[in-house]
C-alpha positions in Angstrom: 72.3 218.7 -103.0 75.7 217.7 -104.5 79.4 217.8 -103.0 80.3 220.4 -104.7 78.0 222.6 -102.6 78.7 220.7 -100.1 82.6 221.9 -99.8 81.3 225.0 -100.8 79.1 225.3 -97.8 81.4 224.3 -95.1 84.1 226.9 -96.9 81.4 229.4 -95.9 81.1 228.2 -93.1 84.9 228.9 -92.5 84.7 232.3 -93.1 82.6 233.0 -90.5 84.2 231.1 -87.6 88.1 230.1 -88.4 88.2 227.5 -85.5 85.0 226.2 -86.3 85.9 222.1 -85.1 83.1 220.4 -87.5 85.1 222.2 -90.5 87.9 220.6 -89.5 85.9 217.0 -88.9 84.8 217.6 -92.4 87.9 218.3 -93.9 90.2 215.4 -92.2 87.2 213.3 -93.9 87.5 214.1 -97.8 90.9 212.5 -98.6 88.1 209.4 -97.4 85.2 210.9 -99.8 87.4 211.9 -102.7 89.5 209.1 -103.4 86.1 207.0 -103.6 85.6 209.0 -106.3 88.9 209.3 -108.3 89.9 206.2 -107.9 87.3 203.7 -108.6 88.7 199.9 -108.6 90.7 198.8 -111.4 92.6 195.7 -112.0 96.0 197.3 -111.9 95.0 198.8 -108.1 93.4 195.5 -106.5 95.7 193.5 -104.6 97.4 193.4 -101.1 97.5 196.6 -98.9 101.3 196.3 -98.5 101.6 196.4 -101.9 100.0 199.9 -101.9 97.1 198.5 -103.9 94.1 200.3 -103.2 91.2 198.1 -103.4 90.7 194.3 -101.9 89.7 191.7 -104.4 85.8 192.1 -102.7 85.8 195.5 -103.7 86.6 196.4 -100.2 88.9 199.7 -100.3 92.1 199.7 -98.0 91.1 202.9 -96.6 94.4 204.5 -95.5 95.8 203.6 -98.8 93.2 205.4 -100.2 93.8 208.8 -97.8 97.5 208.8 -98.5 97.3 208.4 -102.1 94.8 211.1 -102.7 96.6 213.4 -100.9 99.9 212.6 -103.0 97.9 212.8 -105.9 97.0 216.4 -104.5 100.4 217.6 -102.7 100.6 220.8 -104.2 97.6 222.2 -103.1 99.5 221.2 -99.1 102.8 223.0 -99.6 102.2 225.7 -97.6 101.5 223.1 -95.0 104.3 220.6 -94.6 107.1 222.1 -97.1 110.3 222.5 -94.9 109.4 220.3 -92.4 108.0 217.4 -93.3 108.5 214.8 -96.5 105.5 214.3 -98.6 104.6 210.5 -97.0 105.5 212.3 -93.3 102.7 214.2 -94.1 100.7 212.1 -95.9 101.0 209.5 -92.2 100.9 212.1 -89.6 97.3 213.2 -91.2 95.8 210.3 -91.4 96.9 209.8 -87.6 95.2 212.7 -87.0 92.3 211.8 -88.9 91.7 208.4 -87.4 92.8 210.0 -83.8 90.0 213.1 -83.5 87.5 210.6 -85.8 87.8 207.2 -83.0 88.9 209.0 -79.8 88.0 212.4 -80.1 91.6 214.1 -79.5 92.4 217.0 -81.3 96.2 217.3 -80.1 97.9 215.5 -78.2 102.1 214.8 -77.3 102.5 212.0 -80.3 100.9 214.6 -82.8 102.6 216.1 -86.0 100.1 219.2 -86.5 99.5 221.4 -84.0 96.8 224.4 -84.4 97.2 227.9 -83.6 94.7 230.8 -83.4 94.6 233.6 -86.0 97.5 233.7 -88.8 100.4 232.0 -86.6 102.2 229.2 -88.3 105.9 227.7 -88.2 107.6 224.4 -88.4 109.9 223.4 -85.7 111.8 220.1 -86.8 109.3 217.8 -88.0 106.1 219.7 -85.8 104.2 221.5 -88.0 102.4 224.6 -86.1 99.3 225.9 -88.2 95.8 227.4 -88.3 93.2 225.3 -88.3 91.4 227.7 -91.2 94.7 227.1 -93.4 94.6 223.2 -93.1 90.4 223.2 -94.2 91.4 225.8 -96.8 93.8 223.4 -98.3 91.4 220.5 -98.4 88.4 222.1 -99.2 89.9 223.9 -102.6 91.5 220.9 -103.6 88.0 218.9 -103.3 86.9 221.2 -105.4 88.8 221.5 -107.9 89.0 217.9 -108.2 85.1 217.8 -108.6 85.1 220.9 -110.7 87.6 219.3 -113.1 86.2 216.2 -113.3 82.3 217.2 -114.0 81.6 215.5 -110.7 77.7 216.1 -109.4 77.4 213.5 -106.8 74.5 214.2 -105.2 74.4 213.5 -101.6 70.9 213.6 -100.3 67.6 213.4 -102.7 66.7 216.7 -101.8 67.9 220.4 -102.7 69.1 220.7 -99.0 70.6 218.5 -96.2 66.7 217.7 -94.9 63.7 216.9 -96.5 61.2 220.0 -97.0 58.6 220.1 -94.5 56.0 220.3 -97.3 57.5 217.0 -98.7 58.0 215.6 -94.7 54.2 216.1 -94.3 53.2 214.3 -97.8 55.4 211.5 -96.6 53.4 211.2 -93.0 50.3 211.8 -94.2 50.6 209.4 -97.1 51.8 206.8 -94.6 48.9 207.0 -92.4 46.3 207.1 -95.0 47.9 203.7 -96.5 48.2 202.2 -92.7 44.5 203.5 -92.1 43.2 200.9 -95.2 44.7 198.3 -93.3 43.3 199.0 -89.5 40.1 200.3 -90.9 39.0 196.7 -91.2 40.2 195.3 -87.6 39.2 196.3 -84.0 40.5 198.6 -81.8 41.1 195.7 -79.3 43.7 194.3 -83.1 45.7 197.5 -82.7 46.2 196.7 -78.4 47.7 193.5 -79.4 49.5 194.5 -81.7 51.3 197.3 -79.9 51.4 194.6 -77.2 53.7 192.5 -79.3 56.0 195.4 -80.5 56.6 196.1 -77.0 56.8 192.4 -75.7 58.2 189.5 -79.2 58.5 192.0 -81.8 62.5 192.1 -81.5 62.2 189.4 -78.5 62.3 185.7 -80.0 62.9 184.1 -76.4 59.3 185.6 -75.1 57.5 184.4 -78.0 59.5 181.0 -77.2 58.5 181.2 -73.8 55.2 182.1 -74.3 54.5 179.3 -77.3 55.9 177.2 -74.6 53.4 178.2 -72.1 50.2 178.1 -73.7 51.3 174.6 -75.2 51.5 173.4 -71.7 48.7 175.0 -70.0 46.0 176.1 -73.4 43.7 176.7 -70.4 45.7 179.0 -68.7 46.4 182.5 -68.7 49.9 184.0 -69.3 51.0 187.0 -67.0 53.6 189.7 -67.1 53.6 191.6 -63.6 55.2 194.9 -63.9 54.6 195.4 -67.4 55.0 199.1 -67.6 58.8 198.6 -65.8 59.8 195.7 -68.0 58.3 196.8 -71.6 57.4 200.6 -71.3 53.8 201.8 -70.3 51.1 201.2 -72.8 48.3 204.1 -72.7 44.4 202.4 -73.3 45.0 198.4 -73.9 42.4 198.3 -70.6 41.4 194.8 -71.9 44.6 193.0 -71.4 46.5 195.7 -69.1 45.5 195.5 -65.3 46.4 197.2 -62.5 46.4 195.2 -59.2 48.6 195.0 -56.0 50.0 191.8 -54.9 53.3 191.9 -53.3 54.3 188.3 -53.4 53.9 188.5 -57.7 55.4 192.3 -57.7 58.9 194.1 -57.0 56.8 197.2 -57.4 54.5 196.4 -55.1 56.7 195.4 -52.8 59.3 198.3 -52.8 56.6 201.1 -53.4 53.5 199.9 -51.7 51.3 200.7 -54.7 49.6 198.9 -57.3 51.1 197.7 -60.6 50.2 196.7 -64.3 49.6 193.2 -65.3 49.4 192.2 -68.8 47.4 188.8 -68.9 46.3 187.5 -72.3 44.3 184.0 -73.0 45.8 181.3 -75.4 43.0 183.2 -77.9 43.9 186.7 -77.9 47.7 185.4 -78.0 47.0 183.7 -81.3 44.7 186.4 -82.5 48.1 188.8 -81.6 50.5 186.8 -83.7 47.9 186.9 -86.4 47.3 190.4 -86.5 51.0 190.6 -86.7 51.7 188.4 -89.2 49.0 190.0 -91.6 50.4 193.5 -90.5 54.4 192.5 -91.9 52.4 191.0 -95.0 51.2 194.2 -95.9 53.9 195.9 -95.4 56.1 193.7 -97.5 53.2 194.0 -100.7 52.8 198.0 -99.6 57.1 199.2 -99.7 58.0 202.8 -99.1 59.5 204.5 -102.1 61.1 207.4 -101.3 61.9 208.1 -105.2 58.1 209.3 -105.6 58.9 212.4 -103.5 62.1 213.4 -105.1 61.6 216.1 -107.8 63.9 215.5 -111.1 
């Protein structure tokens, strides 16, 4: 799917509900979109902000610089807007005030605003307020997206796929793909493999300080056995995993015990099946890493 048809859907969309709010989210957005694509860096528009460059030495675009200067570049297709009652940079500022106030706090109008939205075909300018539909202000920037696109042979595709979503024909090669690779790799391990290693997603997979902890443990007591009381309230509950996952009631080792007078899951795992886990794990992000996803190999040309 490519922008064009993008702009062209939500212009549809338009049509059929004039105060549609996600038309309007869409449109304060492609001054954003658009200059990306008519301006790309140069050396004549990299520099400081307050010089009205347009791009930071990294590459880095100075975003509201960017906005303004699209929409200058594109100020005839605003007349109807702001002519009368605001000047062209008025405009150009009180917009991208808007945009940044209904994009980071989620206020459409409020007493510092410029633009003010009005239901069916009501519109006026009173000193520098500019009172407008909110259909005429998406009209505006959808056409001149557009025709920017249109003239420029732009096909900038924004998803891989013909639609916003991946086809459920293409979703269910994807999952079943993905199992039958994942299948080659547990067909060769136990079942008591795949408990640990859900185990250690729930417990050290984005935990560092339990694996600390627990490296710590076993290299002061190998003999011993480590134990998480409360498992299922800590980590999340864990269906099967009988092995290593016990339920038992003690309330001196258990809040939930304690408090709710029933029993509780323990997980309790031996310096053995700990290393065995970390194994598994290791061997498990190996093959991931020699087995990547490519997405391409779905995508029809």
């Amino acid at each position: 799917m490519d922008m064009m048809k993008l702009v062209q859907e939500y212009n549809d969309k338009l049509k059929n509900n004039s105060n549609d709010i996600s038309c309007l989210l869409f449109a304060l957005q492609v001054p954003s979109i658009c200059s990306r694509i008519e301006f790309p860096k140069t050396d004549e528009n990299t520099g400081r902000a307050d010089e009205g460059k347009l791009y930071r030495s990294d590459g880095r675009p100075y975003d509201a610089n960017m906005y303004k200067a699209w929409l200058r570049k594109h100020y005839d297709a605003f007349e109807d807007i702001y002519y009368g009652a605001l000047s062209l940079n008025s405009f150009c500022d009180n917009l991208y005030a808007l945009r940044n106030q209904v994009t980071h706090e989620g206020v459409l109008m409020a007493s510092k605003n410029k633009f003010y939205f009005t239901e069916r075909n009501n519109a006026m300018c009173v000193g520098e307020f500019v009172f407008i539909p909110m259909k005429r202000l998406c009209e505006d920037m959808f056409r001149a997206a557009y025709h920017m696109l249109y003239n420029r042979h732009e096909y900038i595709n924004i998803t891989l796929f013909r639609d916003m979503v991946i086809p459920s024909e293409i979703y269910r090669r994807i999952s079943n793909d993905v199992a039958s690779l994942y299948d080659s790799f547990w067909d060769n391990r136990s079942e008591e493999d795949n408990d640990l290693i859900v185990i250690y997603e729930h417990i050290i997979f984005d935990n560092q300080n339990m694996k600390d902890d627990i490296d710590k443990f076993f290299s002061e007591n190998p003999d011993a056995v480590f134990e998480i009381w409360d498992f299922g309230s800590k980590y999340g509950h864990i269906l099967g995993a009988e092995k290593f996952i016990h339920q038992e009631y003690d309330e001196q080792k258990s809040s939930v015990c304690l408090d709710l007078k029933r029993p509780t899951d323990v997980l309790r795992l031996n310096k053995e099946q700990y290393e065995r886990m970390l194994q598994v794990a290791e061997e498990l992000e190996e093959f991931s890493n020699t087995h990547p996803f490519d997405i391409t190999k779905y995508v029809k040309e």
